[in-house]
CHARMM-style PDB file with segment names, atoms N, HN, CA, C and O in Angstrom:
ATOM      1  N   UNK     1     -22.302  -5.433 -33.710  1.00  0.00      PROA
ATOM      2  CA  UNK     1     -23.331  -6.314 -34.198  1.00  0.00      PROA
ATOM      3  C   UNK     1     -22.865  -7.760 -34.136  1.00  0.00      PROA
ATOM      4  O   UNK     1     -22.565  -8.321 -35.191  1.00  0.00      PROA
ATOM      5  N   UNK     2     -22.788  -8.361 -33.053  1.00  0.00      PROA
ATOM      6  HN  UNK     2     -23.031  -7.906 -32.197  1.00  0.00      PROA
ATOM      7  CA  UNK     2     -22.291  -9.573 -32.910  1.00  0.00      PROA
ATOM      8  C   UNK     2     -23.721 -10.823 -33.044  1.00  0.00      PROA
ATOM      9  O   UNK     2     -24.929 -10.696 -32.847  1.00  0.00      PROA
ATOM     10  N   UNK     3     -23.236 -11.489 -33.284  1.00  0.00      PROA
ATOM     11  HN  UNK     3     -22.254 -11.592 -33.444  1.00  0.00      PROA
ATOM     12  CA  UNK     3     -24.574 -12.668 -33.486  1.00  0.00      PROA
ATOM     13  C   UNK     3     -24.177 -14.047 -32.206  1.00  0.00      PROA
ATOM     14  O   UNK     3     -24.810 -15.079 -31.984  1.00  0.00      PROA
ATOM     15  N   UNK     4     -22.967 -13.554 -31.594  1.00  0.00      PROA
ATOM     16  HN  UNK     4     -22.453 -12.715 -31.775  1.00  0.00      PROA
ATOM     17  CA  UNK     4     -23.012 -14.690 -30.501  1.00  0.00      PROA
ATOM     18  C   UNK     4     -21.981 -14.689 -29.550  1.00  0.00      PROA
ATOM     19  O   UNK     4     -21.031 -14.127 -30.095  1.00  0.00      PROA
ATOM     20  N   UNK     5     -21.664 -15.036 -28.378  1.00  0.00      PROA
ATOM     21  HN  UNK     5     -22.436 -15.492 -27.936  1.00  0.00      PROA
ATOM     22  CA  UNK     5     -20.939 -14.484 -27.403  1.00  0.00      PROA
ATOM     23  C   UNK     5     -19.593 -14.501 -27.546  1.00  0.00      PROA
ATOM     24  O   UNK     5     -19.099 -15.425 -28.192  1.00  0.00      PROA
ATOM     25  N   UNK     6     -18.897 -13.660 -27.070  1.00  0.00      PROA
ATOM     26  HN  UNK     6     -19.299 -12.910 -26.545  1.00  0.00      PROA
ATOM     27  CA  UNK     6     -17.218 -13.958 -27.244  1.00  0.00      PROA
ATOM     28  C   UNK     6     -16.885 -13.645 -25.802  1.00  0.00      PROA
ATOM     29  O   UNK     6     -17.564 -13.332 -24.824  1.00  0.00      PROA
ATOM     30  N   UNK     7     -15.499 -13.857 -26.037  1.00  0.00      PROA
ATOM     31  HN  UNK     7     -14.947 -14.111 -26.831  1.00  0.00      PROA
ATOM     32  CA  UNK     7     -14.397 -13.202 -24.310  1.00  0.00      PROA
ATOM     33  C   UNK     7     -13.374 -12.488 -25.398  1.00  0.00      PROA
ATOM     34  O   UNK     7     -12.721 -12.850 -26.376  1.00  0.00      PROA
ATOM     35  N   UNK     8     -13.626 -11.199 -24.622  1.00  0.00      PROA
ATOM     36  HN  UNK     8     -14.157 -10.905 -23.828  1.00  0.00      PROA
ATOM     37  CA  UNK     8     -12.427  -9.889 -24.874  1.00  0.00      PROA
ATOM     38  C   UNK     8     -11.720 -10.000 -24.179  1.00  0.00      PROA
ATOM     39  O   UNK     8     -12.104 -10.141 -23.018  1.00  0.00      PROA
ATOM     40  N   UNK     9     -10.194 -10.002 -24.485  1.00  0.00      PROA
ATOM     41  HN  UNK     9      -9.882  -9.887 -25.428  1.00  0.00      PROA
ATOM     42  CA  UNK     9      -9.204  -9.756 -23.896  1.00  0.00      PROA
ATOM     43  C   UNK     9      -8.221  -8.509 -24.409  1.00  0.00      PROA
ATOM     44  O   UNK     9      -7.949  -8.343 -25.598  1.00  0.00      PROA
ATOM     45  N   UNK    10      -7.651  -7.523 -23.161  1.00  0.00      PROA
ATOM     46  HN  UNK    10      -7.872  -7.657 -22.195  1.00  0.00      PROA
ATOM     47  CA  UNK    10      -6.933  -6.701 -23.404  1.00  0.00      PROA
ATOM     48  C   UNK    10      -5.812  -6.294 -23.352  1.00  0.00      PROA
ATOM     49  O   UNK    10      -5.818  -6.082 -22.139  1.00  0.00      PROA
ATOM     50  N   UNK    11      -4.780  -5.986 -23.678  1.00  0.00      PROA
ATOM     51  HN  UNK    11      -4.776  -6.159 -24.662  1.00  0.00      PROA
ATOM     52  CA  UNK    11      -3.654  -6.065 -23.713  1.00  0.00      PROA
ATOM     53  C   UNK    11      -2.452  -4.996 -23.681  1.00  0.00      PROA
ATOM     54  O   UNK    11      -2.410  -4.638 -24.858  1.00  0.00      PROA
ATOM     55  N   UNK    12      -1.509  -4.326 -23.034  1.00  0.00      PROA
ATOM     56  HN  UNK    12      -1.543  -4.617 -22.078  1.00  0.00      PROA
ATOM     57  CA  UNK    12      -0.747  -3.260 -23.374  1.00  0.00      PROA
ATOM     58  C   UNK    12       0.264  -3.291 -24.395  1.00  0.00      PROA
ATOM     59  O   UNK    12       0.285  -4.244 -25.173  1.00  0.00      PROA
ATOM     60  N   UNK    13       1.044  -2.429 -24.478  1.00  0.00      PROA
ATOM     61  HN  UNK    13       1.028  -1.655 -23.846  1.00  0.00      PROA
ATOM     62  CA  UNK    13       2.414  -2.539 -25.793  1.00  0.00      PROA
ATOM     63  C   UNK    13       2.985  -3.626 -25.901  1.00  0.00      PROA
ATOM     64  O   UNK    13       3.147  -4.186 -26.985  1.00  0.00      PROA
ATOM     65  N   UNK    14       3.413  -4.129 -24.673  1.00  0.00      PROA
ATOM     66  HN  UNK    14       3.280  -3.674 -23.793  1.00  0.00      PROA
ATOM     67  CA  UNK    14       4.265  -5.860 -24.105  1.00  0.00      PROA
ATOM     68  C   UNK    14       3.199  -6.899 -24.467  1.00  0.00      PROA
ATOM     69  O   UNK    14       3.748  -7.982 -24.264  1.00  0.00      PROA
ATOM     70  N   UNK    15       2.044  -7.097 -24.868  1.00  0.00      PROA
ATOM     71  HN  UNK    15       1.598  -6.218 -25.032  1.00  0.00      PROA
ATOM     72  CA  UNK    15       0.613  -8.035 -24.701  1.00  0.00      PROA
ATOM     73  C   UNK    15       0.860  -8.348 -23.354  1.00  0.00      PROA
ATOM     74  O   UNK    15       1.539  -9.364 -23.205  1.00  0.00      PROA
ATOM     75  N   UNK    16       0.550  -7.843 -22.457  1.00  0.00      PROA
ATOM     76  HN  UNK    16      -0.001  -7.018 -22.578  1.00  0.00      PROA
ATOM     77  CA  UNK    16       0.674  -7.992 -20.928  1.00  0.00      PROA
ATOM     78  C   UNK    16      -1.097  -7.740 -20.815  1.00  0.00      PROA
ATOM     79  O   UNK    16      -1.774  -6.732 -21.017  1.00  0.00      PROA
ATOM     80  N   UNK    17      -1.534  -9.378 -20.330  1.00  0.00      PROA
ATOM     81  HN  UNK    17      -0.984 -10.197 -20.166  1.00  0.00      PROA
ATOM     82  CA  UNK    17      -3.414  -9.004 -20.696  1.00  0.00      PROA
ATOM     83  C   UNK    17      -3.427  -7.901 -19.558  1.00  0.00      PROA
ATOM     84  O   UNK    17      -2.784  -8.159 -18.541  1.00  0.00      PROA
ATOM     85  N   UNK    18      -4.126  -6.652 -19.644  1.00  0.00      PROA
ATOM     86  HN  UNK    18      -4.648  -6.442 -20.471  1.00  0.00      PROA
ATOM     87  CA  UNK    18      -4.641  -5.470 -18.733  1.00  0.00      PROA
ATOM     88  C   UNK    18      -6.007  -5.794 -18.340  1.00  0.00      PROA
ATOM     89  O   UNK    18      -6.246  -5.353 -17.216  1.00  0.00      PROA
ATOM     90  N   UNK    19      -7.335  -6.627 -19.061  1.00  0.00      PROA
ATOM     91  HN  UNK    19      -7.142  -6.985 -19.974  1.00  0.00      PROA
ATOM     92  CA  UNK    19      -8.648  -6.819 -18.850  1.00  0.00      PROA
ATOM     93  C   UNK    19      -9.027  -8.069 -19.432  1.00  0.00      PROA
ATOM     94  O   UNK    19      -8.332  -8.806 -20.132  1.00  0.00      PROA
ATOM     95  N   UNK    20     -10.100  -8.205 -19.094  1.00  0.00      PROA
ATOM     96  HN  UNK    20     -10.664  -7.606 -18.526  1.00  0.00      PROA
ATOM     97  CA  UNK    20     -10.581  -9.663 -19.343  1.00  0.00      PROA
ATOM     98  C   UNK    20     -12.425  -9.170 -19.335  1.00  0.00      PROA
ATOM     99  O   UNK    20     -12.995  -8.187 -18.860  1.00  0.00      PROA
ATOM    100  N   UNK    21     -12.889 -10.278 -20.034  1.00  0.00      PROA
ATOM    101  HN  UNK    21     -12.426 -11.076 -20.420  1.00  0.00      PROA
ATOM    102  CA  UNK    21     -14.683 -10.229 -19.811  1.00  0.00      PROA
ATOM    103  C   UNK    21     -14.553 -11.161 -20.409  1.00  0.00      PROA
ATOM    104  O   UNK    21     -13.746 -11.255 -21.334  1.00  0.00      PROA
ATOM    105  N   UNK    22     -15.531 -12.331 -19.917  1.00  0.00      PROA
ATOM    106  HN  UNK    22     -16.186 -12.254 -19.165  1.00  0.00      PROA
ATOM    107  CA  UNK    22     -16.000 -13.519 -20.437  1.00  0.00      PROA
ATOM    108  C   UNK    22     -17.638 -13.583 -20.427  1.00  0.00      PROA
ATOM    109  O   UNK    22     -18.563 -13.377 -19.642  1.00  0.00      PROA
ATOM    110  N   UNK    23     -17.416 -14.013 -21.839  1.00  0.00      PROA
ATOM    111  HN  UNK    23     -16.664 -14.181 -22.477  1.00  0.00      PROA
ATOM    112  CA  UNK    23     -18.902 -14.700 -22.658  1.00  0.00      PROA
ATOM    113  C   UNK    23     -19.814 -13.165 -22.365  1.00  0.00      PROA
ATOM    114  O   UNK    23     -20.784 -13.074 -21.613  1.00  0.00      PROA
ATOM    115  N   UNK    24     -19.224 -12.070 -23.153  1.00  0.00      PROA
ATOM    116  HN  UNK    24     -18.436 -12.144 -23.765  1.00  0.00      PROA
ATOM    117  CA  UNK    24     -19.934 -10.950 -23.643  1.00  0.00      PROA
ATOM    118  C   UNK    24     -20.857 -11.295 -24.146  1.00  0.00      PROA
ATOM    119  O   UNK    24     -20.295 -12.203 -24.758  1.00  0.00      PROA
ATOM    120  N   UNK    25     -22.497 -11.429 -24.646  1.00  0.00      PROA
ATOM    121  HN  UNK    25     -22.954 -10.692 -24.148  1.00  0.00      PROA
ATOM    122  CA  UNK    25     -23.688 -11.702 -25.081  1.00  0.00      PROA
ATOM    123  C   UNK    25     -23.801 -10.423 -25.915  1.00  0.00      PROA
ATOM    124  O   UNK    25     -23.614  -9.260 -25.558  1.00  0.00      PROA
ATOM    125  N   UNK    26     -24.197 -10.975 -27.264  1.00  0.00      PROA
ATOM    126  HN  UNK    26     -24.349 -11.920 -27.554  1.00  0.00      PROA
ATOM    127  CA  UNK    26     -24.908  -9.680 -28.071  1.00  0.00      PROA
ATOM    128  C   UNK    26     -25.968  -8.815 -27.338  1.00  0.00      PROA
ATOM    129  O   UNK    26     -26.191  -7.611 -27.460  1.00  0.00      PROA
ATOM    130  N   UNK    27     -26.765 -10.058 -26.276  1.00  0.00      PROA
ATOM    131  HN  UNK    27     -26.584 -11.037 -26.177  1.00  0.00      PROA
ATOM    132  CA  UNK    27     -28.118  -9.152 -26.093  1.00  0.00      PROA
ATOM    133  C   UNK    27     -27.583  -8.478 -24.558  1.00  0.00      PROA
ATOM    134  O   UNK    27     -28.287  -8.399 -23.552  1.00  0.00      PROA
ATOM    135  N   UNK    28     -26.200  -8.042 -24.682  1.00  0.00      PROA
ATOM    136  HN  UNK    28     -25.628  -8.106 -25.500  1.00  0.00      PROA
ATOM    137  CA  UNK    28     -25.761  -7.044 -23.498  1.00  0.00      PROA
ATOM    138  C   UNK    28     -25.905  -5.270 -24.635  1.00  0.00      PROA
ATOM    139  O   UNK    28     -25.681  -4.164 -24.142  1.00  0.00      PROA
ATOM    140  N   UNK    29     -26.159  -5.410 -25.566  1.00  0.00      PROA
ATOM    141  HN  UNK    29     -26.340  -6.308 -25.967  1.00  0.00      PROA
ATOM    142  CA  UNK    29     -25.745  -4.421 -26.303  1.00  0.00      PROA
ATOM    143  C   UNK    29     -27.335  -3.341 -25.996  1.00  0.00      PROA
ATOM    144  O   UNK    29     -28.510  -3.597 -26.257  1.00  0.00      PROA
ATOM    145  N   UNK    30     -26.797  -2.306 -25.453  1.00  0.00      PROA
ATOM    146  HN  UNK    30     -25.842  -2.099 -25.242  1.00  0.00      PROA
ATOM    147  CA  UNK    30     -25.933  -1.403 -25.907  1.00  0.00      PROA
ATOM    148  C   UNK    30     -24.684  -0.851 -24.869  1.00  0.00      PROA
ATOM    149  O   UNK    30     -24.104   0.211 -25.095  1.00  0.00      PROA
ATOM    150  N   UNK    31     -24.288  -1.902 -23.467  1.00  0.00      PROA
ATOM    151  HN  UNK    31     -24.759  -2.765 -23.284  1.00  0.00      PROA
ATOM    152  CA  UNK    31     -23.445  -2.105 -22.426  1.00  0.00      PROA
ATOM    153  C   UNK    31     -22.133  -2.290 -23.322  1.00  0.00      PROA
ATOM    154  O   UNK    31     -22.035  -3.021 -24.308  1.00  0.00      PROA
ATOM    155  N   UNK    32     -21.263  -1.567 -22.834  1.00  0.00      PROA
ATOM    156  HN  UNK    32     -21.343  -0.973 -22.033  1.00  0.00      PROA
ATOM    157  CA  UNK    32     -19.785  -1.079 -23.046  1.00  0.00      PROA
ATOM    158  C   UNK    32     -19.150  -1.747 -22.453  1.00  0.00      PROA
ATOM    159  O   UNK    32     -19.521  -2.037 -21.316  1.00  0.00      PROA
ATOM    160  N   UNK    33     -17.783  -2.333 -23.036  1.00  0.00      PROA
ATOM    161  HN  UNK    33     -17.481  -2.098 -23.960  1.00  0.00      PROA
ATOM    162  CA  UNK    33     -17.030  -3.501 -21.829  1.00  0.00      PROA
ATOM    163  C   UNK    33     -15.634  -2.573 -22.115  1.00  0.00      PROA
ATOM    164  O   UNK    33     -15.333  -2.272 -23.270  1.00  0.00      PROA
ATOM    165  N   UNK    34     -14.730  -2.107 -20.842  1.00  0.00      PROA
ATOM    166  HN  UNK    34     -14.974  -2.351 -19.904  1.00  0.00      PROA
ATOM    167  CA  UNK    34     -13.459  -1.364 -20.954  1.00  0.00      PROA
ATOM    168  C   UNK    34     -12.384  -1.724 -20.551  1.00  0.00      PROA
ATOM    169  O   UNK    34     -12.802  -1.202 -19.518  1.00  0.00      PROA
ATOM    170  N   UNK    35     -11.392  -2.096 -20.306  1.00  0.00      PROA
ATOM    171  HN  UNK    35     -11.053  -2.521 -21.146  1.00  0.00      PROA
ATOM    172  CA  UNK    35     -10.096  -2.391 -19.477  1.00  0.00      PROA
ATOM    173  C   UNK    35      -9.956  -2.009 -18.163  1.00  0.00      PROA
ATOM    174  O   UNK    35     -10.170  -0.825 -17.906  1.00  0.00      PROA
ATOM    175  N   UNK    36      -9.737  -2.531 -17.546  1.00  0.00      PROA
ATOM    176  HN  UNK    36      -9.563  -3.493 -17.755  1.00  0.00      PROA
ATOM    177  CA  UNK    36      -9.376  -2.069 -15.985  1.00  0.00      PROA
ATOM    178  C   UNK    36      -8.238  -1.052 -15.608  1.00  0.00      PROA
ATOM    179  O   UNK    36      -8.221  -0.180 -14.739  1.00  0.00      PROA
ATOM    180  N   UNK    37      -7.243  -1.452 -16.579  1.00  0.00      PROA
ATOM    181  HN  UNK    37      -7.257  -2.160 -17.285  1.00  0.00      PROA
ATOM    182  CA  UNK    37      -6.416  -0.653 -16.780  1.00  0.00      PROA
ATOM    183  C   UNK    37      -5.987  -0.194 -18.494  1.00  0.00      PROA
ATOM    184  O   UNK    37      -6.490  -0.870 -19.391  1.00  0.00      PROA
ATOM    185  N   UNK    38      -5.210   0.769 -18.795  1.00  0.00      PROA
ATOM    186  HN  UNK    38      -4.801   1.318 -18.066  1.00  0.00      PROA
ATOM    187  CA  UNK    38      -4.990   1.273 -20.199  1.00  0.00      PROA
ATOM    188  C   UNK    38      -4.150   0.326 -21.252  1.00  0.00      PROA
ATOM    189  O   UNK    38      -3.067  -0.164 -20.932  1.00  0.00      PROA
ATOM    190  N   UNK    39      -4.709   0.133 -22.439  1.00  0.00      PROA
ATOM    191  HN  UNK    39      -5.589   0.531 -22.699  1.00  0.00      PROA
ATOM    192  CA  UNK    39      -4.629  -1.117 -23.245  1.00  0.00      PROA
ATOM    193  C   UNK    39      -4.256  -0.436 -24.523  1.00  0.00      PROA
ATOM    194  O   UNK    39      -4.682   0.650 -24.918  1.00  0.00      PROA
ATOM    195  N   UNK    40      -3.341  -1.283 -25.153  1.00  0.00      PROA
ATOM    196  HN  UNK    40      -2.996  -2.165 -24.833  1.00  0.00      PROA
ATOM    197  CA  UNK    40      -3.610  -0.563 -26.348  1.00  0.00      PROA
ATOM    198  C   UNK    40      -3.564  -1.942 -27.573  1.00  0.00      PROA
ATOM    199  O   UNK    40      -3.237  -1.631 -28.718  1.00  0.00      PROA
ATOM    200  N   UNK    41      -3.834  -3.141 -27.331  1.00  0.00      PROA
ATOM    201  HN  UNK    41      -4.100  -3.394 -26.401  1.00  0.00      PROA
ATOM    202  CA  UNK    41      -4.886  -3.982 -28.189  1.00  0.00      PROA
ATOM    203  C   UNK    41      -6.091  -4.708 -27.206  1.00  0.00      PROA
ATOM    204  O   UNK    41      -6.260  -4.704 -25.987  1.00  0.00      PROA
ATOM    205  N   UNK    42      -6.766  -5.267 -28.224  1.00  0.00      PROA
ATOM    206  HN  UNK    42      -6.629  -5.270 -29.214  1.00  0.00      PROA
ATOM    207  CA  UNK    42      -7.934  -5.761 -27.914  1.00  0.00      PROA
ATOM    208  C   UNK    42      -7.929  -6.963 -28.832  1.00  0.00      PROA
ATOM    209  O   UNK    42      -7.787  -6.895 -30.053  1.00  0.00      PROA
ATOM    210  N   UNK    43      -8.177  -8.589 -27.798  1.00  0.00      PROA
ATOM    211  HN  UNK    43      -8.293  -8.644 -26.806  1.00  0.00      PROA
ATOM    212  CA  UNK    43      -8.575  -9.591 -29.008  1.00  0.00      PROA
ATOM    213  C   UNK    43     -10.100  -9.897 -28.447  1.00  0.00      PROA
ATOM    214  O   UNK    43     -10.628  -9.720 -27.350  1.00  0.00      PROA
ATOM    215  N   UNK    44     -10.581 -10.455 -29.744  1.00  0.00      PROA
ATOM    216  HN  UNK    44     -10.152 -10.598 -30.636  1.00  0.00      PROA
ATOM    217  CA  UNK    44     -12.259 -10.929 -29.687  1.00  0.00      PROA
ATOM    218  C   UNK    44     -12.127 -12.614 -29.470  1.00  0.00      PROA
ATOM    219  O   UNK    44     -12.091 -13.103 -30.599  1.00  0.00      PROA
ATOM    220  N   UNK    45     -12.065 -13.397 -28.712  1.00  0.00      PROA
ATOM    221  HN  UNK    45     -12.094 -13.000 -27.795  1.00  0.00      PROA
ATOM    222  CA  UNK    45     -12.098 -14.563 -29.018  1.00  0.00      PROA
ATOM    223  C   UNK    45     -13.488 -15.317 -28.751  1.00  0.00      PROA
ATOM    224  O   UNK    45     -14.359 -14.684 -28.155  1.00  0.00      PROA
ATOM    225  N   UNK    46     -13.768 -16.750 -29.194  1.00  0.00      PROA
ATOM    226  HN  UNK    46     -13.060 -17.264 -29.678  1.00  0.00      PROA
ATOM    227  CA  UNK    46     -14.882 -17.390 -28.546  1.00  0.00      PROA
ATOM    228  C   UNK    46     -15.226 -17.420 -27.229  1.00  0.00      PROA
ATOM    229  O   UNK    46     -14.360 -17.279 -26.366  1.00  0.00      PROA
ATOM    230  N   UNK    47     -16.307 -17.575 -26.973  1.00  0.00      PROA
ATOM    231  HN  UNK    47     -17.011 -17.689 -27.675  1.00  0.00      PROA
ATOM    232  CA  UNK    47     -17.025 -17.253 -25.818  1.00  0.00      PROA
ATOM    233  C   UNK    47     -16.340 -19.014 -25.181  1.00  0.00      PROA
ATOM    234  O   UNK    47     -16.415 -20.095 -25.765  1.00  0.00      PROA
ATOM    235  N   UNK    48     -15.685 -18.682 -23.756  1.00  0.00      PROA
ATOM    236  HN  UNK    48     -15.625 -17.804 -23.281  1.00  0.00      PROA
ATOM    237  CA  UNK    48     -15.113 -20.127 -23.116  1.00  0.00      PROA
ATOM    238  C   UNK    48     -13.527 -20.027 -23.297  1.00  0.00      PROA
ATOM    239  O   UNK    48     -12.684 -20.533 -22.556  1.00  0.00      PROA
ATOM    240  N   UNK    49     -13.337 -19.360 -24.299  1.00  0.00      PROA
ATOM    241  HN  UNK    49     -14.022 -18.950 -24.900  1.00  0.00      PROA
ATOM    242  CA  UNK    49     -11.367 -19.382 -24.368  1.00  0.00      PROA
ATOM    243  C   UNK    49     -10.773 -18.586 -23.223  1.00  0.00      PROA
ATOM    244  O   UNK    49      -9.554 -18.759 -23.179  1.00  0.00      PROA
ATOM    245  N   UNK    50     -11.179 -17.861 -22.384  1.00  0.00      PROA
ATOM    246  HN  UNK    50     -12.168 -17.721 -22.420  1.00  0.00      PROA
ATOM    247  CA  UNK    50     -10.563 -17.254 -21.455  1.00  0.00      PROA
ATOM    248  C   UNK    50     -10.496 -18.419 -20.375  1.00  0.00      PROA
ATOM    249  O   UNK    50      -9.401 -18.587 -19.836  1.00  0.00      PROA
ATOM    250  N   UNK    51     -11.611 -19.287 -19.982  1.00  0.00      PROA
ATOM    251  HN  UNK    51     -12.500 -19.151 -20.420  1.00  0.00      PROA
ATOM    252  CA  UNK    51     -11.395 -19.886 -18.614  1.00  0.00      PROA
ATOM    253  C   UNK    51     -11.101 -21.389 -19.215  1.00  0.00      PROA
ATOM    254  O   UNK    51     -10.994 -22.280 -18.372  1.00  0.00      PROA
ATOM    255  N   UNK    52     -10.961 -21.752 -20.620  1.00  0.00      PROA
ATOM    256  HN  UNK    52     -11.049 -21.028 -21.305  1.00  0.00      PROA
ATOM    257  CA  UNK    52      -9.953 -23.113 -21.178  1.00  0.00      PROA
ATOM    258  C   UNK    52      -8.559 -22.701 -20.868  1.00  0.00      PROA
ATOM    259  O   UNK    52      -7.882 -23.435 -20.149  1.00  0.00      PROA
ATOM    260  N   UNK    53      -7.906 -21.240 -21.493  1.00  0.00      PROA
ATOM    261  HN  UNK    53      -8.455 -20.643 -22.078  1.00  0.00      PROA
ATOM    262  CA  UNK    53      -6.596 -21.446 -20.765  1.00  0.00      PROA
ATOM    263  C   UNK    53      -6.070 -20.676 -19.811  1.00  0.00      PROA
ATOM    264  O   UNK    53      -4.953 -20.203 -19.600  1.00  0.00      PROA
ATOM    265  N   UNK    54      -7.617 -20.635 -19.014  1.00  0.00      PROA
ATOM    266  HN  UNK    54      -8.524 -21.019 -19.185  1.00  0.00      PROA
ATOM    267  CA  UNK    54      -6.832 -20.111 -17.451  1.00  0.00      PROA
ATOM    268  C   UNK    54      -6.123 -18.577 -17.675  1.00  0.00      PROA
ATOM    269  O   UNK    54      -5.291 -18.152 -16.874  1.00  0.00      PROA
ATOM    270  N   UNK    55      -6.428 -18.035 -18.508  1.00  0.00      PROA
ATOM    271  HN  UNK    55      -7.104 -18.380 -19.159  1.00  0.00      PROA
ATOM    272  CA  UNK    55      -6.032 -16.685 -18.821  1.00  0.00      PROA
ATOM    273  C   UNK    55      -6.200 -15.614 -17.509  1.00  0.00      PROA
ATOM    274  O   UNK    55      -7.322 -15.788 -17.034  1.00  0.00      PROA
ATOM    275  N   UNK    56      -5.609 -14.783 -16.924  1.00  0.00      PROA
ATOM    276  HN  UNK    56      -4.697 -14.642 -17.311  1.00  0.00      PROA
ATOM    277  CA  UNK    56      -5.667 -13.716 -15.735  1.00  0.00      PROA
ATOM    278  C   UNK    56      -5.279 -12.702 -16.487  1.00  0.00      PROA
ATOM    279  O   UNK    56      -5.091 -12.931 -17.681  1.00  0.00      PROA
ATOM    280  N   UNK    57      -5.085 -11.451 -16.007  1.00  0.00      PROA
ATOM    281  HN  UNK    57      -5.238 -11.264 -15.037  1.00  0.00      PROA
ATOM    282  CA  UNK    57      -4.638 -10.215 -15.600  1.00  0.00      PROA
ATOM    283  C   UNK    57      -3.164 -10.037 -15.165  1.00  0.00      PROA
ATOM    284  O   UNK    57      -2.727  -9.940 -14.018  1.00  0.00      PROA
ATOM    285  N   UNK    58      -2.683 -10.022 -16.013  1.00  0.00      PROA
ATOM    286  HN  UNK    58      -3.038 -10.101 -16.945  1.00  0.00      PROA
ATOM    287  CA  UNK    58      -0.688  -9.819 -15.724  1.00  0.00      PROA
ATOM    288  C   UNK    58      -0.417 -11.030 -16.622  1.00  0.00      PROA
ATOM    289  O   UNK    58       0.645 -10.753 -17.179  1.00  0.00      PROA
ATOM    290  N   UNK    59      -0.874 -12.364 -17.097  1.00  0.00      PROA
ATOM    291  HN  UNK    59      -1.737 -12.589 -16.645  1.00  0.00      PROA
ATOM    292  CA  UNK    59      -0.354 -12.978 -17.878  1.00  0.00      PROA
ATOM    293  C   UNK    59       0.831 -12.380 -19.406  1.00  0.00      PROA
ATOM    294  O   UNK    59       1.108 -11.194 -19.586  1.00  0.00      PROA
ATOM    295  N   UNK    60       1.088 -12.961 -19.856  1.00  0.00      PROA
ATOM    296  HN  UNK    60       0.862 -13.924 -19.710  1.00  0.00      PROA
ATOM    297  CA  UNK    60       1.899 -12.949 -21.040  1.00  0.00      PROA
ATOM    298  C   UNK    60       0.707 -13.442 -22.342  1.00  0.00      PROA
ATOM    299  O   UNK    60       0.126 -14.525 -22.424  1.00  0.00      PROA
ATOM    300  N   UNK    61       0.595 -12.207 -23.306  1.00  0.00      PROA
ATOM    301  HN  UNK    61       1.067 -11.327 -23.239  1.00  0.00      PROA
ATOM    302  CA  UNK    61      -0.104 -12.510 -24.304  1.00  0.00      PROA
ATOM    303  C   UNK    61       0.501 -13.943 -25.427  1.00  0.00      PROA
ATOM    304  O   UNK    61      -0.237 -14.486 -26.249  1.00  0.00      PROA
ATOM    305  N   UNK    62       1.924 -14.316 -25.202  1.00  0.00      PROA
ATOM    306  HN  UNK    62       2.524 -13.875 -24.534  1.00  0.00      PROA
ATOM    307  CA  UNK    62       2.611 -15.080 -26.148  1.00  0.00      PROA
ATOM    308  C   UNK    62       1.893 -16.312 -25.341  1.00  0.00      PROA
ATOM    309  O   UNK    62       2.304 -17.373 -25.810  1.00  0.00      PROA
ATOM    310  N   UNK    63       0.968 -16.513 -24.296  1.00  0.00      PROA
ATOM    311  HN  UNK    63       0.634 -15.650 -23.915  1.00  0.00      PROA
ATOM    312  CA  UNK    63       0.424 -17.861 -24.128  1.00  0.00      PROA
ATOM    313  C   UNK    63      -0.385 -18.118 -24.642  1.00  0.00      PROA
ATOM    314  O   UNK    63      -0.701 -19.251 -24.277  1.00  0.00      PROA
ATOM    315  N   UNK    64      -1.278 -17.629 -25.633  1.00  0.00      PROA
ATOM    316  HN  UNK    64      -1.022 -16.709 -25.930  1.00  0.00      PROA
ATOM    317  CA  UNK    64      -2.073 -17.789 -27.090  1.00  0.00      PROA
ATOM    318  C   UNK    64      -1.720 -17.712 -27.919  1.00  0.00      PROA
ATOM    319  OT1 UNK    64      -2.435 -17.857 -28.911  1.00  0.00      PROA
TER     320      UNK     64
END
């Protein structure tokens, strides 16, 4: 039940990001967003923080 967009980012044991989605929309719901590969956290941030710091796929979670 979100009231406004975020970027999920995903992460393994190391925070090694595994997935990314930017500016998820509430009105995507009832659409499922998953990892590309197997994760075992998940952060919710504001919608725009993934492409302010240039965040990818293999990064290091300690750059947030």
């Amino acid at each position: 039940e979100m009231n406004f967009p975020i970027d999920i980012i995903w992460m393994d044991e190391n925070f090694k990001v595994t997935g990314l989605k930017e500016n998820a929309k509430p009105e995507s719901y009832p659409e499922a967003f998953y990892p590309e590969q197997n994760s075992k956290y998940v952060l919710e941030a504001r919608a725009g923080f993934i492409s302010e710091t240039s965040l990818k796929i293999g990064d290091s979670g300690q750059v947030f």
